[in-house]
C-alpha positions as CSV (number, residue, x, y, z in Angstrom):
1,X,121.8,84.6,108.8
2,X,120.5,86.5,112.0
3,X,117.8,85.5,113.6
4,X,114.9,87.9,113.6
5,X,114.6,89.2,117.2
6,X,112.2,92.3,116.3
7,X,110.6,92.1,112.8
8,X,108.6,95.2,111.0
9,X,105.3,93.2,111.0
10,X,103.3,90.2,112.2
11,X,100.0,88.2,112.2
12,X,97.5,89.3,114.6
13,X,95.4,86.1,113.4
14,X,94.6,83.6,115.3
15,X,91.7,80.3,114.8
16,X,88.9,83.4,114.8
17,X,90.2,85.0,111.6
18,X,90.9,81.2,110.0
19,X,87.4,80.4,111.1
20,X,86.1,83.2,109.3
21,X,87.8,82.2,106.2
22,X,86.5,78.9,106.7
23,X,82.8,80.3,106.6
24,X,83.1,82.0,103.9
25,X,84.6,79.2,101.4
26,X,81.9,76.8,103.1
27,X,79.4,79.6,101.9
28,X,80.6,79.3,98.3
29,X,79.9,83.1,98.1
30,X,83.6,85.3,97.6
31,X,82.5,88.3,95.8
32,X,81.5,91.3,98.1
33,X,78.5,90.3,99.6
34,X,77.0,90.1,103.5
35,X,80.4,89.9,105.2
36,X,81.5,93.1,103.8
37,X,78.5,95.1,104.7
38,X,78.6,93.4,108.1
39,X,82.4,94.8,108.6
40,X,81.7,98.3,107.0
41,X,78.5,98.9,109.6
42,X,80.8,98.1,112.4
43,X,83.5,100.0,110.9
44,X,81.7,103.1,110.9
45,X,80.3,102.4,114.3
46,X,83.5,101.9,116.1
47,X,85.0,105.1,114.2
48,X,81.6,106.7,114.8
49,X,81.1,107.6,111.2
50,X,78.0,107.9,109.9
51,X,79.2,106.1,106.7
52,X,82.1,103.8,105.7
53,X,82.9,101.7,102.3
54,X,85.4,99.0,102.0
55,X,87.7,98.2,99.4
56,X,90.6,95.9,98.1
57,X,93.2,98.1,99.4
58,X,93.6,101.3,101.4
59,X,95.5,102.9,98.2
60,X,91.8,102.0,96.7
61,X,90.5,104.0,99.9
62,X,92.2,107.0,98.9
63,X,91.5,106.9,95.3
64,X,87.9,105.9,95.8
65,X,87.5,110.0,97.7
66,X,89.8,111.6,95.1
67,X,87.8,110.0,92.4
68,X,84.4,110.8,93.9
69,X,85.4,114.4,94.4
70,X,85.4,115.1,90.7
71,X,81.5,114.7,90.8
72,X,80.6,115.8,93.9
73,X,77.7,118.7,93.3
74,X,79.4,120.8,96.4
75,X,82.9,119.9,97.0
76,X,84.0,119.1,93.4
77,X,87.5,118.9,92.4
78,X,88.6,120.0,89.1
79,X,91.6,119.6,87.0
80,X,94.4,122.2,87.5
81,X,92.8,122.9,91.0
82,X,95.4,123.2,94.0
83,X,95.9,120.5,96.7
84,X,98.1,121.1,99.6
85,X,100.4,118.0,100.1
86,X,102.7,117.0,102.8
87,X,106.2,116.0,101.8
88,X,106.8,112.4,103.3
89,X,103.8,109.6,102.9
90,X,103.2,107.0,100.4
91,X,102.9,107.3,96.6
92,X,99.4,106.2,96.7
93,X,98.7,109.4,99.2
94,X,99.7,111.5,96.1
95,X,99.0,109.4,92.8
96,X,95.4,109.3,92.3
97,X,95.8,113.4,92.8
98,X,97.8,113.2,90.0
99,X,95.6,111.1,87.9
100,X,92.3,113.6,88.6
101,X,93.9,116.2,87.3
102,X,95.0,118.2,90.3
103,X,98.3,120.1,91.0
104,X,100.2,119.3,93.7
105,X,101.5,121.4,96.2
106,X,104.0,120.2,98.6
107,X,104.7,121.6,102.5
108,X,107.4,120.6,104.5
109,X,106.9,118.7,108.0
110,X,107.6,118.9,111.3
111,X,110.6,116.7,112.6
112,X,109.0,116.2,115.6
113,X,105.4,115.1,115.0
114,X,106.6,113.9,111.4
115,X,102.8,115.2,110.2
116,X,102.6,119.0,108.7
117,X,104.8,122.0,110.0
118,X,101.6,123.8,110.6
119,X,103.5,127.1,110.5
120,X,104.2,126.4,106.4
121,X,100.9,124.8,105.8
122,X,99.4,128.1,107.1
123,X,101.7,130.1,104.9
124,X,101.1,127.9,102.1
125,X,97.6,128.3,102.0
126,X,96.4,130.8,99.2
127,X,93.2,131.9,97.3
128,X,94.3,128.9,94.6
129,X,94.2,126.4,97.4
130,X,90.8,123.7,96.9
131,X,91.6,121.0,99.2
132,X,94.7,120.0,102.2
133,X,95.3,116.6,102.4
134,X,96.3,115.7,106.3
135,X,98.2,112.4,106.3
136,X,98.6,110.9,109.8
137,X,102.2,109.2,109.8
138,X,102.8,106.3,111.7
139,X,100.0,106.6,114.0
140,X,100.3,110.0,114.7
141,X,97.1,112.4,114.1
142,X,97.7,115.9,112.8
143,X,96.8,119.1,115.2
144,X,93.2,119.7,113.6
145,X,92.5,122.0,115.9
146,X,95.4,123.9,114.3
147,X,94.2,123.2,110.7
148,X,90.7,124.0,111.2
149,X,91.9,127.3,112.4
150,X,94.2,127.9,109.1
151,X,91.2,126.9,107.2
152,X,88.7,129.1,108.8
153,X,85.8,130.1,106.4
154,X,87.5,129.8,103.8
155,X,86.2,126.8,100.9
156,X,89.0,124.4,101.1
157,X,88.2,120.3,101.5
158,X,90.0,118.3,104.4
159,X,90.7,115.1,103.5
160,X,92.8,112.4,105.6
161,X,94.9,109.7,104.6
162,X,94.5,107.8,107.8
163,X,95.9,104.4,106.4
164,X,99.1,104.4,109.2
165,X,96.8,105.4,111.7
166,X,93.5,103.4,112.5
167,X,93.0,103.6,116.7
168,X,94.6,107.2,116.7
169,X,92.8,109.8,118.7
170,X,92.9,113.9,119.0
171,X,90.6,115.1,121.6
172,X,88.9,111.9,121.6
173,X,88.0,111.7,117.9
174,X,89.5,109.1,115.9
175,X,91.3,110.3,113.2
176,X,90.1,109.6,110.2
177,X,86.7,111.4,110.7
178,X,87.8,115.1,111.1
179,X,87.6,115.6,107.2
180,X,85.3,115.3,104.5
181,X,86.8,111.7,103.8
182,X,89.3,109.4,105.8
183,X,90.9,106.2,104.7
184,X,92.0,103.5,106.3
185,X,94.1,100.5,105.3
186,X,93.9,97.1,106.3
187,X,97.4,95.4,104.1
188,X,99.5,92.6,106.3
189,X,101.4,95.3,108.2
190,X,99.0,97.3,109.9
191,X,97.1,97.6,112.7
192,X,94.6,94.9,111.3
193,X,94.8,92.8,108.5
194,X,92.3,92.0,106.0
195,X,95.0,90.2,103.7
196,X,94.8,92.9,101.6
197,X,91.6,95.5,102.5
198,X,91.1,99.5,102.5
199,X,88.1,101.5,104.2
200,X,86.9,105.0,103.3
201,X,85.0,106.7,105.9
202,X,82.9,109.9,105.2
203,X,80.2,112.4,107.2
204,X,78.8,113.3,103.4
205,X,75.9,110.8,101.8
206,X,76.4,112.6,98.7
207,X,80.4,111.3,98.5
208,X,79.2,108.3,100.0
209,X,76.8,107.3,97.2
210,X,79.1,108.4,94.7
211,X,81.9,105.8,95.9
212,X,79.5,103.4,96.3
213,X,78.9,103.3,92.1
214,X,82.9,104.3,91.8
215,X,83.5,101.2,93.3
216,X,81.7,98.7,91.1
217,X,82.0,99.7,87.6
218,X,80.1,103.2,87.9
219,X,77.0,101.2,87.6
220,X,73.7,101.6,90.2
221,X,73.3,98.0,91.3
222,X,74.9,99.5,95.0
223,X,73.2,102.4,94.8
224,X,69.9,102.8,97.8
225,X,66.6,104.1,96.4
226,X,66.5,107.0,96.1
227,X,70.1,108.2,96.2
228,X,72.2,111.3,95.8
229,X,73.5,110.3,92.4
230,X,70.2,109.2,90.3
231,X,67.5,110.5,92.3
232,X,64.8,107.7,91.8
233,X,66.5,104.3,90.7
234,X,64.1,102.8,87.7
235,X,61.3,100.3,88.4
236,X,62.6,97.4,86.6
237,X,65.5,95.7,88.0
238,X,66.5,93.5,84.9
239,X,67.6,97.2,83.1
240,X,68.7,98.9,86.1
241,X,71.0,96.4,87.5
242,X,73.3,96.6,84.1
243,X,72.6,101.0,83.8
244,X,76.2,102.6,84.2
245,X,76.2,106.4,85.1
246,X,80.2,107.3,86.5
247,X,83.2,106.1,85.2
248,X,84.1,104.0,87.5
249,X,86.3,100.8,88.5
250,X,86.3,97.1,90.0
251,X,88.0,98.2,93.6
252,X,85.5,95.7,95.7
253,X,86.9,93.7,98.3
254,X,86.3,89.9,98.9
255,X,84.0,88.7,101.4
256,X,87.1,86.9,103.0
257,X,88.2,90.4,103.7
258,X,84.8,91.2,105.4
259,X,84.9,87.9,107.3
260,X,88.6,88.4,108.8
261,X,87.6,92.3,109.1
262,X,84.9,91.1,111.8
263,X,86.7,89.4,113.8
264,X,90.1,91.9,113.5
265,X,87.8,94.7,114.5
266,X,87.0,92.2,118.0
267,X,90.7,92.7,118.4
268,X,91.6,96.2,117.9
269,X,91.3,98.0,121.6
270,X,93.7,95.2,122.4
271,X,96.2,96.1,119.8
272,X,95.8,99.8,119.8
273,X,96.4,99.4,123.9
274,X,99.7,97.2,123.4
275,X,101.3,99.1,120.5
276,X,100.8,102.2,123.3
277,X,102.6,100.4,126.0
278,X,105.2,99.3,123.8
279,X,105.3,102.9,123.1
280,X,106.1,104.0,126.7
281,X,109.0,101.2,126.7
282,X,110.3,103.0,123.3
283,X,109.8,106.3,124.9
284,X,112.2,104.6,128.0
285,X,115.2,103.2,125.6
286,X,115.5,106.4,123.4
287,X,116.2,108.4,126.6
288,X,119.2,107.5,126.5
289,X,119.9,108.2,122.9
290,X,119.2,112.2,122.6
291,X,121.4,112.6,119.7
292,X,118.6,110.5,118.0
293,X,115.3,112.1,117.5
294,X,112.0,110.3,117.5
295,X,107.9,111.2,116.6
296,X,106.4,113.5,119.4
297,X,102.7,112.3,119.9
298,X,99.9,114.8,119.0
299,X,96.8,113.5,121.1
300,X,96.9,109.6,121.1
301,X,99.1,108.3,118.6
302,X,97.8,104.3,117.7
303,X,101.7,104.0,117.0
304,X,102.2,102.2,113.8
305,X,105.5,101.9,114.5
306,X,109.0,103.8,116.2
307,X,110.6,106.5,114.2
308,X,114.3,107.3,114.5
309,X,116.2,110.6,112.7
310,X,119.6,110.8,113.8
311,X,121.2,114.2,114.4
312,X,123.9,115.2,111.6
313,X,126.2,115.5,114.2
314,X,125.8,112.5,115.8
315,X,128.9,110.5,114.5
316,X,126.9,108.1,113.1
317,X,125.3,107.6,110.2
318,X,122.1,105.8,108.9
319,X,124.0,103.4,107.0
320,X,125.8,102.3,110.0
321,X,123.0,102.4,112.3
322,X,121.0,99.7,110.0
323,X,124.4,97.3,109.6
324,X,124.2,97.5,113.4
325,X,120.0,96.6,113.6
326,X,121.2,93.8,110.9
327,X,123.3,92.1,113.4
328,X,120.9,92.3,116.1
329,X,117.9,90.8,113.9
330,X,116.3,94.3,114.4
331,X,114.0,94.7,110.7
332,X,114.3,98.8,109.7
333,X,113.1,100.5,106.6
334,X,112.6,104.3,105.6
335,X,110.2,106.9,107.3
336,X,107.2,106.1,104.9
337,X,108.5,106.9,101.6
338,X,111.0,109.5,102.7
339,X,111.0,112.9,100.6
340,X,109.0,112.0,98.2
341,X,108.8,115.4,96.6
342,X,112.4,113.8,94.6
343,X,110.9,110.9,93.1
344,X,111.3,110.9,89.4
345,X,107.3,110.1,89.7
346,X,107.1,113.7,90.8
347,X,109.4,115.1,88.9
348,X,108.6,113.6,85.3
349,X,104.7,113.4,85.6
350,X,103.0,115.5,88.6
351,X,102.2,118.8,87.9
352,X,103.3,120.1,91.3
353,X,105.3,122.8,93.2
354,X,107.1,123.1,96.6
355,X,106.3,125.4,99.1
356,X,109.6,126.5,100.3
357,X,111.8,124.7,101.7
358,X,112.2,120.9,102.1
359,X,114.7,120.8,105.0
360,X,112.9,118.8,107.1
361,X,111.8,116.2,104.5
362,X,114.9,115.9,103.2
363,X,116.6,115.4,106.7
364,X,114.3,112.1,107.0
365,X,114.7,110.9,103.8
366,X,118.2,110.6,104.9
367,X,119.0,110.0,107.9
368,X,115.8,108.5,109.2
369,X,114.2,104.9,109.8
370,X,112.0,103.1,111.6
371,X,111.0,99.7,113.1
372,X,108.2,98.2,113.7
373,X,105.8,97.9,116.7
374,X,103.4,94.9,117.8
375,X,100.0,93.6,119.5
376,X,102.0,92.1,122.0
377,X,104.3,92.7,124.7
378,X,108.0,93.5,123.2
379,X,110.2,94.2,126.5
380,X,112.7,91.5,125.2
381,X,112.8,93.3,121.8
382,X,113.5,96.3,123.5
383,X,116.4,95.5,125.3
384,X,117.3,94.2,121.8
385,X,117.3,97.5,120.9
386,X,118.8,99.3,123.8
387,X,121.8,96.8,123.1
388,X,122.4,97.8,119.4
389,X,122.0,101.4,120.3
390,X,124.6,101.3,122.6
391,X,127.2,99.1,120.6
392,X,126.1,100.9,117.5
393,X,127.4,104.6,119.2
394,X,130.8,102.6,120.4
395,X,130.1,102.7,124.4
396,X,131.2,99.3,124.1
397,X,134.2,99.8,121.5
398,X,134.6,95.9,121.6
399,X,131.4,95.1,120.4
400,X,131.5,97.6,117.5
């Protein structure tokens, strides 16, 4: 078996994280409690937010603002309503549209940025459309400039799945915080680990509220007094801790998550700054590989990790190119979740359309990949992967 010379994912722990967990079993307190509110107030402040709420997972983020949505008093979503989509992310970026009700509309991408071909998402844009949702692939923010623009006056929602792409900025601002709700994800493989942990971040006290009973059952127990769902919560606290008023769901984190959250959160300039210089050493190695495309930053991509589409043309195919990584112990997957406008998910159960053409989508889905990218240093790595390039496109016929 090859050794692994340059795997998708590692730890970022060290004894702070462990120490962390060892406070909180000391405690004897694992339910969401004091470490979780501790992480989400530095959440927001580091994002500069004015509100953030964690949960068990950063599919959970996304659901918790599609769910909330539905009541919102100004920005409600309805059933049937129209949600502009882009055509490669992660099921979880379209499933809990699905599951409110709302009709999907995909839009191709750009192969460069991988994010939206703004040119289609302008064109797709109609008098049925409610709410876009940007998703930031691998580290890479959108153009909002761009989509602010295509939105103009008009009443549509922004809303950002920003799980890939914690530490991303455009024009300074993390991404994240340019719509009316941003999530984050904190799962094993991204730019911090929670174990498993999701944030939503939000500008809106009203949306913020509502998630805040979403998350725990519907109930008010989470709720301030006053609040933006009851008004005036009830004077006795015996009633008003078991009173239920949204149909909600158990999505609350641990206070592990919160603990390792603090201290991962210590940790994330320092990652966000390595995974960029590792990007400049990516940026070096694919120059000599033009018939292999990779992600063209927009602003200050956090870099989740190195996208490759090879050209048609190239004499190579993906296949091949991923026997070749194999050898060399170099761990690749597909872009995100490829096309996933072909899943029989989508096919069988979304009510959905597609807004032109595909191409671009489809192009990834087969013939790209990508590997991963670090909080460390990976020049060895690299010339890892500048030797499997070059055997994989025969320059050294032996080693083929």
């Amino acid at each position: 078996m090859t050794e692994i010379a340059f795997p998708l994912a590692t730890s970022s722990w060290d004894e702070k994280e462990y120490a962390a967990i060892d406070r909180v079993v000391r405690s004897g307190f694992f339910s969401m409690g004091k470490e979780v509110a501790a992480f989400e107030k530095l959440f927001a402040e580091q994002l500069g937010a004015p509100y953030a709420i964690m949960s068990n997972s950063g599919s959970s983020a996304n659901l918790l603002f599609v769910a909330a949505l539905r009541y919102h008093s100004r920005h409600k979503l309805s059933p049937g309503d129209e949600v502009i989509v882009p055509a490669v992310s992660w099921s979880t970026t379209y499933a809990p549209l699905y599951q409110y009700g709302l009709r999907l509309k995909f839009v191709d991408i750009d192969l460069d940025t991988l994010n939206y071909d703004l040119d289609r998402l302008e064109t797709a844009v109609t008098e049925r459309t409610r709410a876009i949702m940007a998703v930031n692939l691998l580290g890479n923010p959108n153009d909002f400039d761009r989509i602010a623009a295509i939105i103009g006056e008009r009443d549509i929602v922004l809303l950002e799945d920003n799980c890939e792409s914690l530490g991303a900025t455009f024009n300074g601002r993390q991404a994240g915080t340019f719509g009316l709700a941003g999530s984050y994800s904190a799962f094993f493989s991204h730019h911090i680990s929670t174990m498993e942990g999701g944030v939503t971040v939000t500008h809106d006290e009203e949306l913020f509220h509502i998630m805040l009973s979403l998350r725990a059952h519907g109930w008010t127990r989470n709720l301030p007094n006053p609040n933006r769902v009851t008004g005036v919560k009830g004077d006795d606290p015996f009633e008003e801790a078991f009173r239920f008023v949204l149909p909600g769901y158990n999505l609350r984190p641990l206070e592990m998550s919160g603990a390792i959250g603090i201290e991962q959160m210590a940790k994330l300039a320092m990652i966000v700054e390595n995974r960029r210089r590792n990007a400049a050493l990516f940026k070096q190695v694919m120059a000599d590989f033009p018939q292999i495309r990779t992600q063209r930053e927009t602003g200050e991509s956090s870099w989740f990790g190195f996208s490759m589409i090879l050209d048609p043309d190239c004499g190579l195919s993906r296949r091949e190119l991923v026997s070749c990584f194999d050898r060399h112990g170099i761990e690749a997957r597909p872009i995100v979740a490829g096309n996933f406008a072909k899943n029989e998910v989508v096919t069988r159960y979304m009510d959905h359309e597609i807004h032109g053409s595909l191409a671009n989508a489809e192009l990834a889905d087969r013939n790209g990949l990508f590997i991963g990218n670090h909080h460390y240093p990976l020049e060895k790595p690299m010339e890892q992967l500048h030797l499997a390039l070059t055997q994989a496109f025969g320059r050294n016929s032996t080693d083929v």
